[in-house]
C-alpha positions as CSV (number, residue, x, y, z in Angstrom):
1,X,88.5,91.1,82.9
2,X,87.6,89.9,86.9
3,X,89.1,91.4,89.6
4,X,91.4,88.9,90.2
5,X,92.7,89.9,86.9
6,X,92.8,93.2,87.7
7,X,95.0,92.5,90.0
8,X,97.5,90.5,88.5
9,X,97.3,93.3,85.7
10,X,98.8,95.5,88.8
11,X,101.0,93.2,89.9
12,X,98.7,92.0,93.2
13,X,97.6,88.9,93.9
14,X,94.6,87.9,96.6
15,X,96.7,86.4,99.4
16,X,95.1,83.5,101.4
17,X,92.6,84.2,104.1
18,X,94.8,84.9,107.4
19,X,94.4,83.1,110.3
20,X,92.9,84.5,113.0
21,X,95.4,84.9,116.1
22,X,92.2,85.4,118.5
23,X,88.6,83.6,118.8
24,X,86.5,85.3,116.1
25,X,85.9,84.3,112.6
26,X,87.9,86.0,109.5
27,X,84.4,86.9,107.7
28,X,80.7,86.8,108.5
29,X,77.8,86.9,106.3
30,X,74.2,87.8,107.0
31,X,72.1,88.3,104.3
32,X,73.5,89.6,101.3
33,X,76.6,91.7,103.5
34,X,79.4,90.5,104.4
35,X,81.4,91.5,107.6
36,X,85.0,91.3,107.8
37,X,87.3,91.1,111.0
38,X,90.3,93.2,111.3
39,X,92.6,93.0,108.9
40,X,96.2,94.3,108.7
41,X,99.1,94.1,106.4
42,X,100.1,90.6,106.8
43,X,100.6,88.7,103.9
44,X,100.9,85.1,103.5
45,X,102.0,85.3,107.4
46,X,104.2,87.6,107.1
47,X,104.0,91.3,108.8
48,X,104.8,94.1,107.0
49,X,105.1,97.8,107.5
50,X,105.4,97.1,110.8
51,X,105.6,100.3,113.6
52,X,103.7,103.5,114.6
53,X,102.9,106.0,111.4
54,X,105.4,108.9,111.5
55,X,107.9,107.1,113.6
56,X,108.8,103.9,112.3
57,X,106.3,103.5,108.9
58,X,106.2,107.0,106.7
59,X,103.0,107.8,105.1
60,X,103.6,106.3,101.7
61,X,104.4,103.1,103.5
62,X,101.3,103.7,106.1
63,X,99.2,103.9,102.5
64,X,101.1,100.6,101.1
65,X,100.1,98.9,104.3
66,X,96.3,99.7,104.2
67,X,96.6,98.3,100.5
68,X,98.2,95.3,101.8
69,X,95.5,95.2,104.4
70,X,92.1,95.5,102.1
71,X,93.6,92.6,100.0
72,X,93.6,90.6,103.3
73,X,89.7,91.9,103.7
74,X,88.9,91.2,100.3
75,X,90.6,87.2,100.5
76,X,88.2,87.2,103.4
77,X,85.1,88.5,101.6
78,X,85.8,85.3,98.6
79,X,85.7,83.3,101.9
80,X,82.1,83.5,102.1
81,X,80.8,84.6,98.7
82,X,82.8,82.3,97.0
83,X,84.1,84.8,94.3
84,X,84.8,88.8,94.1
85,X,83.0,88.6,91.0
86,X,80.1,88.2,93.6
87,X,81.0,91.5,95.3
88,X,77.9,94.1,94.6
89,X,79.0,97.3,96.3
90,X,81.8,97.7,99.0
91,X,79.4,99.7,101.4
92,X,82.3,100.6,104.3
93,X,85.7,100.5,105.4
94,X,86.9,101.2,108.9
95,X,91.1,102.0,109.2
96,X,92.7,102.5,112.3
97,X,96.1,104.3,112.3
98,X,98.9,103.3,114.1
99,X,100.4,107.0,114.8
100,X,103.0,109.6,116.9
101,X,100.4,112.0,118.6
102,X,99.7,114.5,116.4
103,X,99.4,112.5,113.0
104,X,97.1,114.2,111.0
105,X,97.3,112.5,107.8
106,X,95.1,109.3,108.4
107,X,93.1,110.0,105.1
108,X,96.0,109.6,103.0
109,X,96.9,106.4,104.6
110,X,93.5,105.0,104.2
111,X,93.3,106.1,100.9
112,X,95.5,102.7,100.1
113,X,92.5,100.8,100.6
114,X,90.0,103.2,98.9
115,X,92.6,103.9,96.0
116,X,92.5,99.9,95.2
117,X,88.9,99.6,95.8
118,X,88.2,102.1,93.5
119,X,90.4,100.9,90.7
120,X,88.6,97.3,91.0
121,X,85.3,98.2,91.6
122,X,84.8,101.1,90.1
123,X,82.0,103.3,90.8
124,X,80.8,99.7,93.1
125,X,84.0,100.5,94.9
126,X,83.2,104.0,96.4
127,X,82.5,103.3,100.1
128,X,81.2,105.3,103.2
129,X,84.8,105.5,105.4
130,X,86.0,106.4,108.4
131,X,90.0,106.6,109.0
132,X,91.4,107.4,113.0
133,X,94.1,107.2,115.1
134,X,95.3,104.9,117.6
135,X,97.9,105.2,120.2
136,X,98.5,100.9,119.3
137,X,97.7,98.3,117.4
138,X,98.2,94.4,117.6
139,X,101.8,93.4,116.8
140,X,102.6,96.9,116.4
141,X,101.3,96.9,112.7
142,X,100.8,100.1,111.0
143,X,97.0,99.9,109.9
144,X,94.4,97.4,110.5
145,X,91.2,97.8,108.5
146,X,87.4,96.2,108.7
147,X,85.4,95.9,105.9
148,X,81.8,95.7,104.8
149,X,80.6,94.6,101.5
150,X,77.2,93.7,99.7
151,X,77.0,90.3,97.6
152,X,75.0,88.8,95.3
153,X,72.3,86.5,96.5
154,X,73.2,82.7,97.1
């Protein structure tokens, strides 16, 4: 099955690429990696899980929206591979929390990325990570996440 099937078979789909709301680029290649910009939780143009991480967004939400937000990345990565079949090894994600001081449990919101990864990719999906806090993010959205993943040769 491809990882597009895979995710129907979830219930997922790839969303289209989102538009950028600054001056960069969604994805970049160089060489066989691809580098993705941030990437939140908006779908199709529309925001979700919008607010600060143990305020406004609980954690299972906070995990929902990094989920949301790794789709985005991976939309971006068929950009400029031309297919997720392409996709060789998802070397790193970054997640930045949107949280109260104190949050703790940026992990187990980032693990809504890594969780999906995972269950795609398999073994190609386990990734180096790192997952911190922020006192904001743009349009107040819960999680934003960068990704970088290795592709087969053109």
């Amino acid at each position: 099955m491809t990882i597009e099937g895979r995710l129907s078979a979830m219930g997922l789909c790839l969303p289209d690429v989102p538009a950028p709301v600054g001056h960069y680029t969604p994805a970049v290649r160089t060489g066989n990696l691809v580098f993705t910009s941030g990437q939140t939780a908006r779908i199709n143009g529309v925001r979700r899980y919008v607010g600060v991480v143990g305020r406004d967004v609980t954690v299972e939400e906070a995990y929902l929206s990094a989920r949301d937000s790794v789709l985005n990345c991976l939309a971006c990565v068929k950009s400029v591979a031309g297919s997720l079949e392409r996709i060789l090894a998802i070397v790193k994600i970054v997640g930045f929390v949107n949280a109260i001081e104190g949050f703790e449990q940026h992990p187990a919101v980032i693990n809504g990325a890594s969780d999906l990864l995972i269950e795609l990719f398999g073994e190609r999906g386990r990734h180096a990570r790192s997952a911190v806090g922020m006192r904001s993010l743009p349009s107040s959205v819960s999680v934003e996440l960068e990704m970088i993943a290795e592709v087969a040769a053109s």
